[in-house]
C-alpha positions as CSV (number, residue, x, y, z in Angstrom):
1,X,-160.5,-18.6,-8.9
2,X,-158.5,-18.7,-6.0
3,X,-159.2,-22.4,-5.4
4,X,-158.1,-23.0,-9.2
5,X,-154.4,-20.7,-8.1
6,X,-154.0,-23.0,-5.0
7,X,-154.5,-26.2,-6.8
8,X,-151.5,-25.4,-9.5
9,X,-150.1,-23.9,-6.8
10,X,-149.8,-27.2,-5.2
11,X,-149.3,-29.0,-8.4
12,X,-146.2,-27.0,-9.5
13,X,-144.5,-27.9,-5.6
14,X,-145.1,-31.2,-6.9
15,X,-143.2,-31.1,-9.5
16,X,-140.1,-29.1,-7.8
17,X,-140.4,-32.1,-5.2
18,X,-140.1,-34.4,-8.3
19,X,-136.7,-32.4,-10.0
20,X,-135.0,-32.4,-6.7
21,X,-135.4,-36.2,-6.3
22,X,-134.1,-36.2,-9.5
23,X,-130.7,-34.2,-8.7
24,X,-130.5,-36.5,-5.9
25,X,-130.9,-39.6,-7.7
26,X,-127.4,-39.5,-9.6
27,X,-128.1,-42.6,-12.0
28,X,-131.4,-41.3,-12.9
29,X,-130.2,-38.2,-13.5
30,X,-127.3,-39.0,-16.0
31,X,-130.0,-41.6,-17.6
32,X,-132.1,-38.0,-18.1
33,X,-129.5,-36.1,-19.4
34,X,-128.0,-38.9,-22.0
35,X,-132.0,-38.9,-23.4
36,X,-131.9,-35.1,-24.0
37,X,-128.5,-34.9,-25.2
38,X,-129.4,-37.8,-27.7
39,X,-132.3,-35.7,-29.2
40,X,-130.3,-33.8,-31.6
41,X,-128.6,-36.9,-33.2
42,X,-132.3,-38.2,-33.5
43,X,-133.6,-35.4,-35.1
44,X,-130.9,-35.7,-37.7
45,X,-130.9,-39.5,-37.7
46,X,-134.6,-39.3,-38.8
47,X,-133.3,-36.5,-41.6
48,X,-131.1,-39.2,-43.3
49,X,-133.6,-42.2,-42.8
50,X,-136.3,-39.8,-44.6
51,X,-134.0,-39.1,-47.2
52,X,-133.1,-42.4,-48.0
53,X,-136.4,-44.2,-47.3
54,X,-137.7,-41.4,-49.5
55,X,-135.2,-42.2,-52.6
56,X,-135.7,-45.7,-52.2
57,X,-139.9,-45.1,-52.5
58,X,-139.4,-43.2,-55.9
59,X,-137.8,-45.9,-57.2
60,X,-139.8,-48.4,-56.1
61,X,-142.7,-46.4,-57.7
62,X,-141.0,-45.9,-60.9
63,X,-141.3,-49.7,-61.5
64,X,-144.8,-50.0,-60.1
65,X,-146.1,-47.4,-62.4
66,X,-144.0,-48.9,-65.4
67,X,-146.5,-52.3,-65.0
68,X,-149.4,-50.9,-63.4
69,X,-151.9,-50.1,-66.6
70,X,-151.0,-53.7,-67.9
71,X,-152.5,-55.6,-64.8
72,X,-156.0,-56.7,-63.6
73,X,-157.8,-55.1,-61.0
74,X,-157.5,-57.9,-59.0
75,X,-153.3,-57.3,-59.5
76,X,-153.9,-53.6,-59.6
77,X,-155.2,-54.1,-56.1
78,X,-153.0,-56.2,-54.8
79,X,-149.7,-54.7,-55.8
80,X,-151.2,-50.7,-54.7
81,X,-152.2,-52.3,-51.4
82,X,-148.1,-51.0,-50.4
83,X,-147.2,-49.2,-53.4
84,X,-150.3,-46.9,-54.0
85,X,-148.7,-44.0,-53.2
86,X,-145.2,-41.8,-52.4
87,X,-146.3,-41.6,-48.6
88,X,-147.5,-45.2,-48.7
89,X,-144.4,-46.6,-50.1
90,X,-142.7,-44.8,-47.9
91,X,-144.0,-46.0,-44.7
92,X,-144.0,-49.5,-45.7
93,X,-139.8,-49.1,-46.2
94,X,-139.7,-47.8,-42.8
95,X,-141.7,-50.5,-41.9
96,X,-139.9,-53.3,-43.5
97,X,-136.2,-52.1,-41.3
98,X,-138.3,-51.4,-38.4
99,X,-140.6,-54.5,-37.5
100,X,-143.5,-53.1,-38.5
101,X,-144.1,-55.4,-41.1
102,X,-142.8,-58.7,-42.5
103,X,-140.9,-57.4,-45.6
104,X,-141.6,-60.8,-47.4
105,X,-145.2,-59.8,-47.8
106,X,-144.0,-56.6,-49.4
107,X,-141.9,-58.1,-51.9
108,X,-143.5,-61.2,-53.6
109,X,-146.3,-58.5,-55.3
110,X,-143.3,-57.1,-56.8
111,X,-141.7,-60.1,-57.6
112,X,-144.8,-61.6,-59.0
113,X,-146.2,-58.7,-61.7
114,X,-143.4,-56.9,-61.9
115,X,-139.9,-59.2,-62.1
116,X,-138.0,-62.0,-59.7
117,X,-135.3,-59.3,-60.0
118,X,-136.6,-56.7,-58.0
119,X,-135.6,-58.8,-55.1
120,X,-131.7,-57.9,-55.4
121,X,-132.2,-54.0,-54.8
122,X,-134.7,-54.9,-52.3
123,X,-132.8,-57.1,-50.4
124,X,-129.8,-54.5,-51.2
125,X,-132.1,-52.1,-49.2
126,X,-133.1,-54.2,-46.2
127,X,-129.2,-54.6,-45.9
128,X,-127.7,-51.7,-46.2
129,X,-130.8,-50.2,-43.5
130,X,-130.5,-52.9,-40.5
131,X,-126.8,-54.0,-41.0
132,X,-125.2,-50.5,-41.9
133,X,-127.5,-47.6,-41.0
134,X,-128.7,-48.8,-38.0
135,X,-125.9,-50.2,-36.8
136,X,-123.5,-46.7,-37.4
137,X,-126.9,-44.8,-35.7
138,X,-126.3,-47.3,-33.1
139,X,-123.2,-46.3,-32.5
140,X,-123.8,-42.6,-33.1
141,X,-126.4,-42.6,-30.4
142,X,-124.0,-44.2,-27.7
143,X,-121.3,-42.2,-28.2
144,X,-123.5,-39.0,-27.6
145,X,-125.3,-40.5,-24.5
146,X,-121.8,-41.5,-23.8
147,X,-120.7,-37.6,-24.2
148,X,-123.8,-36.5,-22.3
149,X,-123.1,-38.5,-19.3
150,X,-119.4,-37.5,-19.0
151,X,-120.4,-33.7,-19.2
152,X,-122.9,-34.4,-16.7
153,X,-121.0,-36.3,-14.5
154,X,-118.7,-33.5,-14.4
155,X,-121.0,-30.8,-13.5
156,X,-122.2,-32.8,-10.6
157,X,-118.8,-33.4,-9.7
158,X,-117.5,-30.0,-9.7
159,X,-120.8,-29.0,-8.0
160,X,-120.0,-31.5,-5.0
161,X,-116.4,-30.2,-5.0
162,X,-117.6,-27.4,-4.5
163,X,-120.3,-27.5,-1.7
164,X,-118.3,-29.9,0.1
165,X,-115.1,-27.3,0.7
166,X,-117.2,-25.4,1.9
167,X,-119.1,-27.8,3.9
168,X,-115.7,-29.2,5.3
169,X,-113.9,-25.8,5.8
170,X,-115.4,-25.5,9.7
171,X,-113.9,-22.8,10.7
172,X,-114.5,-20.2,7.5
173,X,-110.7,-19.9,7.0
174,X,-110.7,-20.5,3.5
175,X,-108.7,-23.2,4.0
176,X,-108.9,-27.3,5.0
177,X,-106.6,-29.2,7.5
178,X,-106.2,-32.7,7.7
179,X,-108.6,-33.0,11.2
180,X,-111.5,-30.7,9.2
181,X,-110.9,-33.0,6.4
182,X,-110.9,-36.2,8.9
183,X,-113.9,-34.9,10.7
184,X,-115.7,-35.0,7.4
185,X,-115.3,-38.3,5.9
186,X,-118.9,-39.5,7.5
187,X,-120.4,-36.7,5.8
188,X,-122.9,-37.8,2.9
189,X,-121.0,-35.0,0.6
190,X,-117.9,-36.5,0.9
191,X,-119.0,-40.0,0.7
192,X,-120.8,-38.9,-2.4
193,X,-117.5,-37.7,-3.9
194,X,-115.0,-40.5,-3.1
195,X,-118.0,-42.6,-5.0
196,X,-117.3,-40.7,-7.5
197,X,-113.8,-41.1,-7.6
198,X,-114.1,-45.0,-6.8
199,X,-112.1,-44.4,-4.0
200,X,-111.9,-45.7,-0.4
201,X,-112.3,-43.8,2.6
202,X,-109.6,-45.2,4.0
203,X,-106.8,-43.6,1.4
204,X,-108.7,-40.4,2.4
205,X,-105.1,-39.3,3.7
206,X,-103.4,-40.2,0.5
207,X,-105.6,-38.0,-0.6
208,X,-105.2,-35.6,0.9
209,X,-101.7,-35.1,0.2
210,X,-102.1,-35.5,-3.4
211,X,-104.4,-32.6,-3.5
212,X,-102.0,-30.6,-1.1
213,X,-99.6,-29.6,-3.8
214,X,-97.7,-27.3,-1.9
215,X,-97.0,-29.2,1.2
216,X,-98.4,-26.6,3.4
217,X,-100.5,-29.1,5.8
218,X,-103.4,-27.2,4.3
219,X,-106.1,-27.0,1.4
220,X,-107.4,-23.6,-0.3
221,X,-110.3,-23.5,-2.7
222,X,-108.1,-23.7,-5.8
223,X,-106.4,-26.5,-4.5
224,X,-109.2,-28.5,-3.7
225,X,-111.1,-28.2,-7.0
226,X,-108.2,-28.9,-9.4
227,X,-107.0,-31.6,-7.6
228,X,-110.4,-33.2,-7.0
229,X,-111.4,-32.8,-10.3
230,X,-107.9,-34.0,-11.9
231,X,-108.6,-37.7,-9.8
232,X,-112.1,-38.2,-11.6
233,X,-112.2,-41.5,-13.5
234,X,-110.8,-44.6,-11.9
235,X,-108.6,-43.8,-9.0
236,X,-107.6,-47.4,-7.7
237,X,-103.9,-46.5,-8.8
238,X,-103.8,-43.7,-6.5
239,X,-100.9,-45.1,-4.6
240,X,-98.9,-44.8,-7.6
241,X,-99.9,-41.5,-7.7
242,X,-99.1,-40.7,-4.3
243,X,-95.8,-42.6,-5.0
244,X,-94.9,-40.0,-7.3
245,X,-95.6,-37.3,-5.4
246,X,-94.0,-38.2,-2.4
């Protein structure tokens, strides 16, 4: 028993060791976070496809079983091989948007013992799921990893503005000079941050005075967040910015 504790003991340290790789690794991470924040759009995404995959499968049936009784069992067999069934039919028109199966197989039965025209609600079908529905899921799923990511990237950020005031603030003051903030531009928190920013270190002083608002000389926590957090996104214009202030 107490070899069995130690052993998941030692496996659960294990995976600890593998989450805080993975807050360290910030591409990974936002890669990990889009996934799970895309789970809810699938869930829903596969509520509509099963909805109308499943409307489509009635009415496929409903013209199978309008010929059926009038075929051989050779054609009997032949056309039930994909439309035996409501779960059957089903699959194979998930199938048929999905790769799964060559949808010109799944036709010509129909075509052949039932009528040529079934081909133009089919093909109706095969359009409307690759070229619309997947294409607007597509673009449903993107935008939400695309939501995911900017939450998460904001978290992260206002978690490394955070640790690094108090990482730069030496003295315990509550507040950041210029030569604390100097001193602290080799640090692998700040580096971290002006990556974030797409900034370089050496408009750290620019900076600086953008985030001092008041002109004091100095920097207090409140300071510091807001104005860290307000020059998120692309800051290459920053000497427009400072432009302004000045």
């Amino acid at each position: 028993l107490n070899a069995l504790s130690f052993w998941r003991v030692i496996r659960l340290l294990r995976i600890l060791r593998i989450v805080r790789l993975l807050r360290g690794i910030t591409e990974l991470r936002t890669i990990v976070v889009s996934i799970f924040g895309t789970l809810r759009t699938l869930a829903w995404t596969m509520v509509l496809l099963a909805l109308v995959i499943y409307i489509c499968a009635i009415g496929m049936l409903e013209m199978v079983s309008s010929v059926v009784d009038s075929l051989s069992e050779g054609e009997r067999e032949v056309l039930q091989r994909y439309w035996g069934s409501l779960a059957q039919a089903m699959l194979v028109l998930f199938q048929t948007i999905s790769n799964g199966v060559d949808w010109d197989n799944v036709l010509n039965p129909l075509m052949e013992f039932i009528s040529p025209w079934v081909a133009i609600p089919f093909c109706f079908y095969i359009g409307f799921g690759i070229f619309a529905l997947m294409n607007i899921v597509t673009g449903v799923f993107v935008e939400s990893a695309v939501e995911s990511a900017k939450k998460e990237h904001e978290r992260f950020l206002l978690h490394t503005v955070q640790k690094l005031f108090n990482t730069t603030d030496d003295d315990k003051s509550g507040e950041i000079t210029w030569q604390e903030f100097q001193n602290k531009l080799d640090h692998p928190d700040m580096r971290t941050y002006f990556k974030s920013i797409d900034l370089d270190l050496d408009e750290a002083q620019d900076l600086f005075k953008l985030i001092d608002i008041d002109d004091s000389g100095t920097i207090d926590p409140e300071e510091f967040v807001n104005g860290c957090i307000r020059l998120q996104g692309p800051a290459k214009a920053i000497d427009l910015a400072t432009l302004m202030h000045e």
